[in-house]
C-alpha positions in Angstrom: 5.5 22.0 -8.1 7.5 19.0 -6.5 9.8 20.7 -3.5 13.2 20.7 -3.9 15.8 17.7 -2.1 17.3 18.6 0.9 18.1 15.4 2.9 19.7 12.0 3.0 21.4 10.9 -0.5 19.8 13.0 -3.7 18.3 9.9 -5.0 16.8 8.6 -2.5 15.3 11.9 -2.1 14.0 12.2 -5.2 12.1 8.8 -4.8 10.5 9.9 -1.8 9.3 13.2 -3.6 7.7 11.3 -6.5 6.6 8.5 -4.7 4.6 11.1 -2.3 3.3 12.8 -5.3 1.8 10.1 -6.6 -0.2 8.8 -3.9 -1.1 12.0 -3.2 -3.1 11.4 -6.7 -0.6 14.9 -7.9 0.7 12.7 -10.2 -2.1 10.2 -11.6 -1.6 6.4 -12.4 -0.4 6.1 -16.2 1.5 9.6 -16.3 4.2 9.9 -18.4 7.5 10.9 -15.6 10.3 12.8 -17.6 13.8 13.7 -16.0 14.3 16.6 -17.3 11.2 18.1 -15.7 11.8 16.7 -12.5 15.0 17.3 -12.2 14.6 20.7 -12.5 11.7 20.4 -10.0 13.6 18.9 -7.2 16.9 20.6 -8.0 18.5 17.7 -8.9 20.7 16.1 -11.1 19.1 13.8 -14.0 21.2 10.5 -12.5 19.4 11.4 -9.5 16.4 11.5 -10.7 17.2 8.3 -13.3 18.4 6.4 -9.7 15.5 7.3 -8.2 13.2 6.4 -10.7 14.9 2.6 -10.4 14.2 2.6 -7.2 10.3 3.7 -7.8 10.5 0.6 -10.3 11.4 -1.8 -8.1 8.8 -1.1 -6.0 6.7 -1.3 -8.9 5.1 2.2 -8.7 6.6 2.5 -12.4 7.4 0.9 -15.7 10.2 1.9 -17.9 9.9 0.9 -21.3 13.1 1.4 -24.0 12.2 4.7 -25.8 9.2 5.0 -24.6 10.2 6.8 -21.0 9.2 5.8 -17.5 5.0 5.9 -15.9 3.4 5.5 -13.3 1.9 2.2 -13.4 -1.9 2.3 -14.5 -4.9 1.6 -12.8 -6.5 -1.3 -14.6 -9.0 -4.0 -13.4 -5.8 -6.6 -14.5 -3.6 -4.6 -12.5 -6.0 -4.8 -9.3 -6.5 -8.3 -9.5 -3.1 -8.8 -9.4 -1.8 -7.1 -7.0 -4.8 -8.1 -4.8 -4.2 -11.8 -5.3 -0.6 -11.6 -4.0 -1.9 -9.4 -1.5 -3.9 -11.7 -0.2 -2.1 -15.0 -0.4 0.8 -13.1 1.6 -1.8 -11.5 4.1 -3.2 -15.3 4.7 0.1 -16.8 5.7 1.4 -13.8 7.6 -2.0 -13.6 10.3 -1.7 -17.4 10.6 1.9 -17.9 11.1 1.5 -14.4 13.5 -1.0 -16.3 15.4 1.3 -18.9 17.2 3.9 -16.0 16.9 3.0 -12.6 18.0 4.5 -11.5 21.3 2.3 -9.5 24.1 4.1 -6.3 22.6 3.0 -6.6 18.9 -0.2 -7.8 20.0 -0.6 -4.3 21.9 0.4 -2.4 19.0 -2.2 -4.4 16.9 -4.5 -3.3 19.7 -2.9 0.6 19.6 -3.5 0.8 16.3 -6.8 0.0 16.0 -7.8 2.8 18.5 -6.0 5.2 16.8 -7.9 4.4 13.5 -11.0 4.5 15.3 -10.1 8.4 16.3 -9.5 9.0 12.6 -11.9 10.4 10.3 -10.0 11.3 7.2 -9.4 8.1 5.0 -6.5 9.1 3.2 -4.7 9.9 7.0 -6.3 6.3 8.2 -4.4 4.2 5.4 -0.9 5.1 6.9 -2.6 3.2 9.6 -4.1 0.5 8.1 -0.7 -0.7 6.5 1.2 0.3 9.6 -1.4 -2.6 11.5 -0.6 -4.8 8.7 3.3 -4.3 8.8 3.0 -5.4 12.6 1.7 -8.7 11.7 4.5 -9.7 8.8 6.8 -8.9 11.3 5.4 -11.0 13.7 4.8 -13.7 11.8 8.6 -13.9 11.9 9.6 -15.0 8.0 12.0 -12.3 6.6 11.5 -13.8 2.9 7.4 -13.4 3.7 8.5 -9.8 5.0 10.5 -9.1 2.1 7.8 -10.6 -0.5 5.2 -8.1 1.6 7.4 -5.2 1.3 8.1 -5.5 -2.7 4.0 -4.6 -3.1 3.6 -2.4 -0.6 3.7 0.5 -2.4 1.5 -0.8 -4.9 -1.0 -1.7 -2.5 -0.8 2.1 -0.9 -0.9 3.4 -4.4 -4.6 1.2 -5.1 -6.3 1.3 -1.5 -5.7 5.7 -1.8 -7.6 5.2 -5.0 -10.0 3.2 -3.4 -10.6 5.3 -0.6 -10.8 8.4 -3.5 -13.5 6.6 -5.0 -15.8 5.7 -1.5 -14.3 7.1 1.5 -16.6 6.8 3.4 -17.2 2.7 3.2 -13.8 2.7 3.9 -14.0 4.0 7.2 -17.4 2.4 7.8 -15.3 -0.9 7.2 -11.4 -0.2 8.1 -12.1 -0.1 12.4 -14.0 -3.3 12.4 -12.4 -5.3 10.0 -8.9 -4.8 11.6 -10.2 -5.3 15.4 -11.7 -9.1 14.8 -8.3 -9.9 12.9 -6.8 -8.4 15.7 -8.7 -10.4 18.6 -8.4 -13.8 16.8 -4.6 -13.1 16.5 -5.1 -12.3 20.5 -7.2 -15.9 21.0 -3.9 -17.4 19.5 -6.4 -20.7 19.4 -4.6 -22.9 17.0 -7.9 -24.8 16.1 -9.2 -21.3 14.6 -6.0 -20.6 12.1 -8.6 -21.1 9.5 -10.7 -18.6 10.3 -8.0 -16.4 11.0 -6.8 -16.7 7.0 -10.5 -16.6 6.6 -10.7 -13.2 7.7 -7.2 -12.0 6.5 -8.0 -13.1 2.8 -11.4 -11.6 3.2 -10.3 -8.4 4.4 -8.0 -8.0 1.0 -11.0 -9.4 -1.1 -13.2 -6.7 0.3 -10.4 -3.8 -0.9 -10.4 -5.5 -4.4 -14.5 -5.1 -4.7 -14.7 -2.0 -3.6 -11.6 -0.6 -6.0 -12.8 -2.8 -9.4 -16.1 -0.9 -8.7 -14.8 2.2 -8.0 -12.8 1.8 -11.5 -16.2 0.5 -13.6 -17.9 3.8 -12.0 -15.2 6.3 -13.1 -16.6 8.8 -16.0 -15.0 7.8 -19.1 -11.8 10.1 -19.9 -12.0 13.1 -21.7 -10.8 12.1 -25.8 
């Protein structure tokens, strides 16, 4: 059972109850949300809940469809490929526009964060991580419409990687330290002749999540008809 609201404005609070539930996998991709149910849930009015649902949608955790009722977006191959392909033409511009950009300070946190991961051992508790690391960099990189463009798929992207790291944890970890401490040093080099295998690296990094959550989804065990 969802807990009840009991800060900032109702519907924001709402959203942040749902949107936790469902990438805590309590509420799986493709599942029907209805207001009346969560409204009694969160103890809540249903224009709460209907506001906070918008705000869910514009994230694009859910779909609402006339008649049909609001879900949580599915977990399809088109779906990943989508979202990955965005991901990864954002994450390319941001590293090499954070190259020539990044200050001493977000450089360090780059550097922070990757030592924190490396301490980590749960996946699920490393992802918060992962797209803290990757906030620093669209930040640095200084382009609030780049920063803007990152944060409409963020939740998306948190919503697939926890599925991906449900599916193989542990290449996750195996993977997450490394990969983020050489983009990290070759944002540190801030060598202009090597932007190109600084996008190299960022694109790769994104294209590596893809894999790993397209085969993830081809290994599932067919649903229960």
């Amino acid at each position: 059972m969802l807990q009840p609201a009991q800060r900032r404005g109702l519907a924001e609070e709402a959203a942040d109850r749902v949107r936790e539930e469902i990438f805590a996998g309590r509420i799986a991709p493709g599942s029907a949300l209805r207001e009346v149910e969560l409204a009694a849930s969160l103890q809540v009015s249903r224009g709460s809940v209907r506001e906070g649902l918008t705000m869910l949608e514009r994230e694009g955790l859910v779909r609402s469809v006339w008649h049909k009722g609001t879900r949580v977006i599915d977990l399809t191959e088109e779906d990943v490929e989508e979202v990955y392909a965005v991901r990864a033409a954002l994450d390319r511009l941001a590293a090499t526009t954070a190259a020539t950009r990044a200050t001493d300070e977000q450089l360090a946190e780059l550097d922070r964060l990757v030592a924190e991961m490396a301490t980590e051992n749960d996946g699920l508790r490393l992802l918060p991580l992962d797209l803290a690391f990757h906030e620093v960099i669209y930040q640095a990189a200084g382009n609030r419409r780049l920063l803007e463009a990152w944060h409409a798929v963020r939740s998306q992207v948190r919503l697939f990687q926890s599925h991906r790291i449900r599916f193989d944890q542990e290449r996750y970890r195996a993977r997450v330290v490394d990969e983020h401490r050489e983009l990290a040093e070759l944002l540190r080099a801030g060598d202009v002749a090597r932007l190109a295998e600084v996008a190299e690296v960022a694109e790769e990094h994104v294209h590596s999540a893809r894999r790993a959550l397209i085969t993830g989804l081809s290994n599932r065990p067919p649903a229960a008809t």
